[in-house]
Every structure is written in structure tokens, then in C-alpha cells.
N, C-alpha and C positions, 0 to 999 in steps of 0.2 A: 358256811354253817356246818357242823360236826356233831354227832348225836350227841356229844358230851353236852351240849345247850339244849339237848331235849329231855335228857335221862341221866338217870346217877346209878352209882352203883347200888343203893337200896331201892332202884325201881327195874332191877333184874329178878325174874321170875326163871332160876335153871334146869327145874322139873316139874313145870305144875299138872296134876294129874286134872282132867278135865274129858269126860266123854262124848259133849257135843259142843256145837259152835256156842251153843245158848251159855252152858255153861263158862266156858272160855273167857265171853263177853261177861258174864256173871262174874268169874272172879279178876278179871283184870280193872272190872267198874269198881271192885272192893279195894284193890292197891293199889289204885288211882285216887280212891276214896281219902286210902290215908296219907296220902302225898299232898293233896290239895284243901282239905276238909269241908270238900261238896260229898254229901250223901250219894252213895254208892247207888241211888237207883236214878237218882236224875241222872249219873253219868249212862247207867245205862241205857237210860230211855235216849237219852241223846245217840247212839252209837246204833240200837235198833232202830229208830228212825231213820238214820243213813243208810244201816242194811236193807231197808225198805226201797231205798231207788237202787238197790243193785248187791252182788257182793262185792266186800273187800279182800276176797281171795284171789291174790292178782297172778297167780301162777306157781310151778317150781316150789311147794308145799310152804308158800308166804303171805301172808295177807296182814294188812294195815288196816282196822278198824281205825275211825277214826271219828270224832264229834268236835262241834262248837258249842260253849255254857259261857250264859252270862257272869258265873260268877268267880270263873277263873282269870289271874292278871297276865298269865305267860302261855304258850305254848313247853307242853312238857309231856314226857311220852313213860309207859310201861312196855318192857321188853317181857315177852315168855317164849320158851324151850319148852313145848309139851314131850311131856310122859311118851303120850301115844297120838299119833296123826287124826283128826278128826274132819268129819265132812263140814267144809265153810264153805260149799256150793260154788268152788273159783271158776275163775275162767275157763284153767286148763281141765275140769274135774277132780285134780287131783286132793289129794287130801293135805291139809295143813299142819306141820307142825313149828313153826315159825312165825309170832306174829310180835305184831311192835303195834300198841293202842299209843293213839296221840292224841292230846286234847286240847282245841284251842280256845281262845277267847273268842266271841263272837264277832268281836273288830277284828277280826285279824289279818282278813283279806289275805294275799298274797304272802305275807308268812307262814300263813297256814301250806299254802300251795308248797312255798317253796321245802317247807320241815317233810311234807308228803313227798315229793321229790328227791330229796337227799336221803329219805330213808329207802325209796324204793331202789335209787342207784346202788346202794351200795345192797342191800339185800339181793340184788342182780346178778354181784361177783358169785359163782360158782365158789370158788374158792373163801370167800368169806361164808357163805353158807355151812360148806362142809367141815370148816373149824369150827363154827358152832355148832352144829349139828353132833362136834366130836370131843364136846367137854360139856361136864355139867357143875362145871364151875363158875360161879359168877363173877368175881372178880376176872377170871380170864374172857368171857362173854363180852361180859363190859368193855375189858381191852380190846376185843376184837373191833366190835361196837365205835368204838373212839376212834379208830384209823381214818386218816385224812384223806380226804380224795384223791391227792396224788399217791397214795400205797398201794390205792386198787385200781386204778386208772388203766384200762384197756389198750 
């Protein structure tokens, strides 16, 4: 699985200005909103319920919010490249400007896992980070985004 089955190029976010975590979750519930056409606050109330067993700030300034809604049919994700780094209470402390929301259906079991898995591996690469970190272009995002397991493979 390749994030191109989670995300498209119009669900790349290349500078979205956001002051807190809340916010963050606020606008990516909005253009997730219009990707799916579930109301942007069920999505977020799904996504702050998960923030409630813990954060999705998994370290190295990235964090994968992520929810299950009964009313979506696929697993399908929003990428954002913040403005400015914001506190999502991670793991490591540090502050977040990288995050990828993913939304699944509530059957989804194990797809679910595995779409969280493949986004966290490659958000992992060092080097895939710092090319995004170093364009605020979307389409090139996206490319980065779409590299196959074996491009960043350790």
C-alpha cells in the first residue's frame, strides 16, 4: 500500500497556518470535510476522542491524527505542512509540523492499522521529511508522498 491509495493531490495542505493542535484538528476535519461529505465536526469529534487515549504526536515534529466514522466507504487521508510548528503534546515533546489525518471506516480493522503503519514508515525516513519540510509545493509534496517503499527502504 502507497499513500497514493490514502490521499490525492487535492488533499495536500502545503502551508496551512494553524496556532494550536485544536486548531490543526479543526482545519484538517474541514478538508477532510470536503473530500468525504461527512460534516467536518463529526470528523472532528472522532479524531479528539482518539486524542483522548493519548497523543498522535509520534515524534521528529509528526503526528498522525487519526478516526473511524461510520459513514465513510474507504480509508483516505489529508496531508498538512504547517506554517509554524505547534504543540500536539508528542511523544518526544517536540513540536509538530507534519501531520497526515487519516480516516477510516469503522470496519476497517486491520486496514486501518496497516494505512497507520505505512504512513508512519515512511514519515520516519529523515530524508523524506526534510524534502518536505523543504518545499511548499503540493504537487511536489505529493510526489514525495507517493515514493514506494523500496525508495526509502533503510
Amino acid at each position: 500500500m502507497t499513500l497514493t491509495n490514502l490521499i490525492t493531490r487535492d488533499s495536500v495542505l502545503p502551508s496551512l497556518k494553524a496556532g494550536t493542535k485544536k486548531q490543526v484538528l479543526q482545519d484538517l476535519s474541514e478538508a477532510a470535510s470536503r473530500l468525504c461529505g461527512v460534516p467536518a465536526r463529526e470528523i472532528f469529534d472522532s479524531l479528539l476522542q482518539r486524542e483522548r487515549l493519548g497523543s498522535t504526536g509520534v515524534g521528529n515534529g509528526i503526528a498522525i491524527p487519526h478516526g473511524k466514522l461510520a459513514k465513510v466507504d474507504r480509508i483516505f487521508g489529508v496531508f498538512a505542512r504547517l506554517d509554524r510548528p505547534v504543540d500536539f503534546e508528542a511523544l518526544d515533546g517536540e513540536p509538530v509540523d507534519l501531520v497526515l489525518l487519516l480516516i477510516a471506516p469503522e470496519s476497517a480493522g486491520a486496514d486501518h492499522l496497516k494505512a497507520l503503519a505505512r504512513a508512519a514508515r515512511l514519515l520516519r525516513s529523515p530524508s523524506i521529511t526534510a524534502k518536505i519540510r523543504g518545499t511548499r509545493d503540493p504537487l511536489a509534496i505529493y510526489t514525495i508522498l507517493a515514493q514506494e517503499p523500496a525508495s526509502y527502504a533503510a
